[in-house]
C-alpha positions as CSV (number, residue, x, y, z in Angstrom):
1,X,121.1,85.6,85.0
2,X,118.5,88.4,86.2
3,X,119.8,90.5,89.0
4,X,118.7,89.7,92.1
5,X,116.2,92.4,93.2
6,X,114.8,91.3,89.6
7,X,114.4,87.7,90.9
8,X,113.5,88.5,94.7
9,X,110.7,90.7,93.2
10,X,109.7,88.1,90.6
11,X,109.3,85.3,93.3
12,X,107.7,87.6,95.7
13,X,105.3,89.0,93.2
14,X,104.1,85.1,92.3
15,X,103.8,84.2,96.0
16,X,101.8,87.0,96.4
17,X,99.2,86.6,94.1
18,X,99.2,83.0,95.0
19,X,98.4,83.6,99.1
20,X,95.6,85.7,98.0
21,X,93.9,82.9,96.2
22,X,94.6,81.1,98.6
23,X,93.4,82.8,101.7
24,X,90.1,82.8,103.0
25,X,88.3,85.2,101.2
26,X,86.9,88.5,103.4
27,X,83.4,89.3,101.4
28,X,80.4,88.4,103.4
29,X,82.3,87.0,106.3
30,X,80.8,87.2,109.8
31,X,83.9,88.0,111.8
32,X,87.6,89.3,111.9
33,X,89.4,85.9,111.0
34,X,89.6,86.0,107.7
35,X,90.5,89.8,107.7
36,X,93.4,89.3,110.4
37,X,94.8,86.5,108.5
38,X,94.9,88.2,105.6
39,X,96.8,91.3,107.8
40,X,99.2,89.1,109.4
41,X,100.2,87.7,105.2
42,X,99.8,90.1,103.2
43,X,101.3,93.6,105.1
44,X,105.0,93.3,103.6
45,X,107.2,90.9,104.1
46,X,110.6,89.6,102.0
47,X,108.9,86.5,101.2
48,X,112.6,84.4,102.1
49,X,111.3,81.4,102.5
50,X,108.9,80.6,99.7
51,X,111.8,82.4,97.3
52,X,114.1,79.9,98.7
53,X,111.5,77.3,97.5
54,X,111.2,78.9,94.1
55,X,114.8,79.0,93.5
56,X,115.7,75.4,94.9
57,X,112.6,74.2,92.7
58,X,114.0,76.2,89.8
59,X,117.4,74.2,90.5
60,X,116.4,70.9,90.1
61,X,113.9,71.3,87.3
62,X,110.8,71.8,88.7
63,X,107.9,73.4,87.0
64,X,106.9,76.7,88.9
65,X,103.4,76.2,89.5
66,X,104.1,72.9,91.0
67,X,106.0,75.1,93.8
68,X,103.3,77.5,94.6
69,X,101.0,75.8,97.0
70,X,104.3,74.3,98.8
71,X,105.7,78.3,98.5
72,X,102.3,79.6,99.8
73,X,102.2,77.5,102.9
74,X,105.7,78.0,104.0
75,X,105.1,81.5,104.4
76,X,101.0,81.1,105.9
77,X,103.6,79.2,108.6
78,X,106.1,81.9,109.0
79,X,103.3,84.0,109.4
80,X,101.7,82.4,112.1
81,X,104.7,82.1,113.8
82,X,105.5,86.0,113.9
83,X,101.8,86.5,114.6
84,X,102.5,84.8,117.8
85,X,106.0,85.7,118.6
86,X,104.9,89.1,118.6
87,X,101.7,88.2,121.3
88,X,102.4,89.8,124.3
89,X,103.0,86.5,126.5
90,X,106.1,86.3,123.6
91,X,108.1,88.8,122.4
92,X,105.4,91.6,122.9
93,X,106.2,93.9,119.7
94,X,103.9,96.6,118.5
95,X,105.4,96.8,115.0
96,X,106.3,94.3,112.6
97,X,106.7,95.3,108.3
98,X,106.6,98.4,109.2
99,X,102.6,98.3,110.4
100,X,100.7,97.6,113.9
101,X,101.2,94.0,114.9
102,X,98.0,91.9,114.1
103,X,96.8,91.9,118.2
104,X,97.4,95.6,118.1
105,X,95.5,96.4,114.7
106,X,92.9,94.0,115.7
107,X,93.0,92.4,119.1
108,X,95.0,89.2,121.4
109,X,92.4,87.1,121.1
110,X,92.1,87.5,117.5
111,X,95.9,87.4,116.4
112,X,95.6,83.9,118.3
113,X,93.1,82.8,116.4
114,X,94.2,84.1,113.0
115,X,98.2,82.8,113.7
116,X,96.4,79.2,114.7
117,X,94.3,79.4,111.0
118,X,97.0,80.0,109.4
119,X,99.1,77.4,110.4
120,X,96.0,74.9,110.1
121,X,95.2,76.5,106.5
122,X,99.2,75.8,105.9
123,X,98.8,71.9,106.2
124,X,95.0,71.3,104.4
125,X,96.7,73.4,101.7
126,X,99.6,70.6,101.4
127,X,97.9,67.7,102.1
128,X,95.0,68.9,99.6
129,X,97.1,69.5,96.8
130,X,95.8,67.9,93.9
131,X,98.8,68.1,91.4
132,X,99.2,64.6,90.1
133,X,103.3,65.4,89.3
134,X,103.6,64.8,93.2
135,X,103.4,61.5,94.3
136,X,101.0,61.2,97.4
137,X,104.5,59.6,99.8
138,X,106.0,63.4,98.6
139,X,103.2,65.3,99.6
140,X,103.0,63.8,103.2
141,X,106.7,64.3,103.1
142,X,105.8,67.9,102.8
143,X,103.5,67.7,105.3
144,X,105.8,65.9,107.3
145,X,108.8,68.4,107.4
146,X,106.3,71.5,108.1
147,X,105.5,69.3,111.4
148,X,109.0,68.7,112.2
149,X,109.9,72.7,111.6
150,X,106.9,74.1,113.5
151,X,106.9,71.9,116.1
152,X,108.9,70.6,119.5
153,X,112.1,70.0,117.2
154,X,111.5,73.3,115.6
155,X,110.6,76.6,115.6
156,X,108.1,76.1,119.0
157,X,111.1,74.5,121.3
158,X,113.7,77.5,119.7
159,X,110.8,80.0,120.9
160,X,110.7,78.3,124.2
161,X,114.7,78.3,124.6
162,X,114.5,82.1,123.4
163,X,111.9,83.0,126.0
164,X,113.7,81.5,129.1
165,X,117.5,82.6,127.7
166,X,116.4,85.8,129.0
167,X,118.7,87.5,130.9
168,X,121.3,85.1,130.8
169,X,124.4,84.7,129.1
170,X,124.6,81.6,126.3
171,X,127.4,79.8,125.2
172,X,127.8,80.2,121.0
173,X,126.9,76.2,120.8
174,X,123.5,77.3,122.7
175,X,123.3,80.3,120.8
176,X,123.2,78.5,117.5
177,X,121.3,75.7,119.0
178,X,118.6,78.0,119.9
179,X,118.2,79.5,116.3
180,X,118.6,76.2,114.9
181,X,115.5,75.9,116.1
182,X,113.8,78.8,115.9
183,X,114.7,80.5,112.4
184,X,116.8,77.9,110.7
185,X,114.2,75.0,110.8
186,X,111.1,76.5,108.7
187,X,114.5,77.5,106.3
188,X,115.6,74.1,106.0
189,X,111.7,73.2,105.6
190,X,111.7,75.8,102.9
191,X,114.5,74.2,100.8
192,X,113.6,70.6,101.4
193,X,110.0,71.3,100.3
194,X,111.0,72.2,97.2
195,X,113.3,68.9,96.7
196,X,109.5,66.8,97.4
197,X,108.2,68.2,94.9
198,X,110.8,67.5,92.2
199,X,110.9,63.5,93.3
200,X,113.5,61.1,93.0
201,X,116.3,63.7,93.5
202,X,119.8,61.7,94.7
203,X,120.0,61.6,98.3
204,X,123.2,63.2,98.4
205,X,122.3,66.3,96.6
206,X,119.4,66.4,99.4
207,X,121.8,66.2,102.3
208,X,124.0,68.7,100.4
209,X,120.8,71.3,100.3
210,X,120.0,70.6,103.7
211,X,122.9,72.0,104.6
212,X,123.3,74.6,102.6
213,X,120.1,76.2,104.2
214,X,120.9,74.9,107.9
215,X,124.3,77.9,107.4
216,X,122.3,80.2,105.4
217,X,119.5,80.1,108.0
218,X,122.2,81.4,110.9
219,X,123.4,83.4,108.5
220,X,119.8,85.1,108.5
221,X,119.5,85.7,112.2
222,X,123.0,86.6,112.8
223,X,122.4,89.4,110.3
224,X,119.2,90.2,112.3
225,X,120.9,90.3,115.7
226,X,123.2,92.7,113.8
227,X,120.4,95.0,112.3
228,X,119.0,95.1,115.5
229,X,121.7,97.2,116.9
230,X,123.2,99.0,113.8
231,X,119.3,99.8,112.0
232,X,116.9,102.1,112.6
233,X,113.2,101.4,113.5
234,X,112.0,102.8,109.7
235,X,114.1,100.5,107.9
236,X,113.6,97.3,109.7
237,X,110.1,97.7,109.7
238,X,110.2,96.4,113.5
239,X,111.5,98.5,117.0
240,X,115.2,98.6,116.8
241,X,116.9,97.6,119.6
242,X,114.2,95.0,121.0
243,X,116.5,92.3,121.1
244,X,118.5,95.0,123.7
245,X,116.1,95.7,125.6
246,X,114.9,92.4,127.0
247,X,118.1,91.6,127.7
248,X,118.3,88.6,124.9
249,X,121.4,86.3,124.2
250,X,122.4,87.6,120.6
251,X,125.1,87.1,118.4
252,X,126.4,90.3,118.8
253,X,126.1,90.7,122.5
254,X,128.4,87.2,122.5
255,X,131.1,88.2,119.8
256,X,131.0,91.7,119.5
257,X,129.2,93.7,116.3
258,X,132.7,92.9,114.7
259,X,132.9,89.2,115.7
260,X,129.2,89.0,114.6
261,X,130.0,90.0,111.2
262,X,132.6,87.7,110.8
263,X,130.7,84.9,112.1
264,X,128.0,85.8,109.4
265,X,130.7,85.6,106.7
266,X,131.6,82.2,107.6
267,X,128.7,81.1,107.9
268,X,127.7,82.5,104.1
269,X,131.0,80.5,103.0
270,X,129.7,77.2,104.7
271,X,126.5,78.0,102.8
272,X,128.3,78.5,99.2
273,X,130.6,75.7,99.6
274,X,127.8,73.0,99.8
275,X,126.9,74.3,96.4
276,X,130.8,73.8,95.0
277,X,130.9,71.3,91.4
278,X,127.2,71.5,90.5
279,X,126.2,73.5,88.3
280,X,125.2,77.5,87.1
281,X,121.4,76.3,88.1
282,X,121.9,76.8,91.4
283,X,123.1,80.6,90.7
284,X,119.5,81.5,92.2
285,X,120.7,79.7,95.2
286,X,124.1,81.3,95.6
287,X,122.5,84.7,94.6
288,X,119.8,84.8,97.1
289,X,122.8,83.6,99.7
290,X,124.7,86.8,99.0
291,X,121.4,88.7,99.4
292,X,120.7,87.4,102.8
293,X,124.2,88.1,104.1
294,X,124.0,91.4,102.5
295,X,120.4,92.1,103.4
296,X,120.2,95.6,105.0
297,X,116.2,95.2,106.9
């Protein structure tokens, strides 16, 4: 088994190359688009979810290539979703990877435009895919679940809860109902993605995936929510202390940085024990796990 910074880098370096194939391309174009989407994808990034695809792919057998245009869209959709979180009527960052957010580098109007190509480009991509090893019912599955973790049950209704939480106080069960939503949905898309394209995988195993990424994807913001008070702007790539400052129901603000922490650790356990009895194929699983409750930006 390669260490994992060997295999985060590995799956990051193939989704790379693979979005920049994939995106429209910038020579002789007449206006920004292309370049902002471009911006908002390719400026840094840990890649999570498509290496989550990779590794639950690489768990059940599946050829790698098969994974890349089902890897490449997962993240053009996280991508339009921070391009738009970050819009000023949202979140209203200036920094995000450690550059200008896309309407500062370029402008509101066009950040709008490139986060809404993206996510269109996101879907053609899956239902366009011409690899005959996925059945045409898998790849509207795909297509399917991407809807479902964008959308009103997804990331769009967590972003809504988020932006009227403000300045009010949220029980855990709304807490983790919110993120749910918001960050763990596109996660849960990113796993179950993976299990289309292999076909015909027991239902069971599914269901047992499914939840493995529903913990590991509150384990991911409760580690952000952490970072967010313990980090500093350079190594998170994004202002510290945002969360803070707008006066946002967090993990921390609920149970304490201490309480947080502890939270996160159970929450990696839930994660690890839905992957109990099968076998060392799923290491990549339980390695990337540790990473993202480890994970220090």
């Amino acid at each position: 088994m390669k260490p994992t910074d060997e295999l985060l880098r590995a799956y990051q370096e193939r989704v790379d190359r693979v979005l920049l194939n994939l995106l429209p391309p910038v020579d002789g174009c007449t206006t920004q688009l292309p370049v902002a989407m471009r911006y908002a994808v390719t400026v840094g990034g840990k890649r999570i979810r498509p290496v989550l695809t990779y590794a639950t792919g690489q768990a059940l057998g599946v050829n790698l290539a098969r994974l890349d245009i089902p890897a490449a869209a997962v993240e053009m959709l996280h991508a339009y979703s921070l391009v738009h979180d970050d819009l000023p009527a949202m979140d209203d960052d200036a920094l995000r990877r450690g550059q200008p957010t896309c309407h500062i580098k370029f402008d509101e109007a066009t950040a709008i435009l490139a986060g809404d190509a993206l996510q269109a480009l996101a879907f053609t991509l899956l239902a366009s895919n011409e690899d005959p090893e996925i059945s045409a019912c898998n790849k509207l599955r795909m297509v399917r679940v991407l809807g479902d973790a964008s959308g009103s049950e997804g990331m769009a209704v967590g972003q809504a809860i988020d932006l009227e939480s403000v300045n009010s106080t949220l029980t855990l069960e709304q807490l983790e109902s919110m993120h749910r939503h918001k960050t763990g949905a596109l996660i849960r898309a990113s796993v179950a993605i993976a299990g289309f394209a292999a076909d015909n995988q027991p239902q069971e195993l599914m269901d047992r995936l499914d939840r493995f990424a529903a913990a590991i994807g509150l384990c991911f913001q409760i580690v952000d929510d952490i970072l967010d008070v313990v980090a500093d702007t350079d190594t998170l790539g994004k202002q510290q202390g945002a969360d803070i400052a707008l006066n946002k129901p967090t993990y921390p603000a609920l149970l304490g940085l201490d309480g947080a922490r502890e939270h996160a650790s159970q929450m990696y356990e839930c994660a690890l024990a839905e992957l109990d009895g099968l076998g060392s194929q799923f290491d990549e699983l339980r390695q990337f796990a540790n990473y993202i409750t480890k994970r220090r930006h």
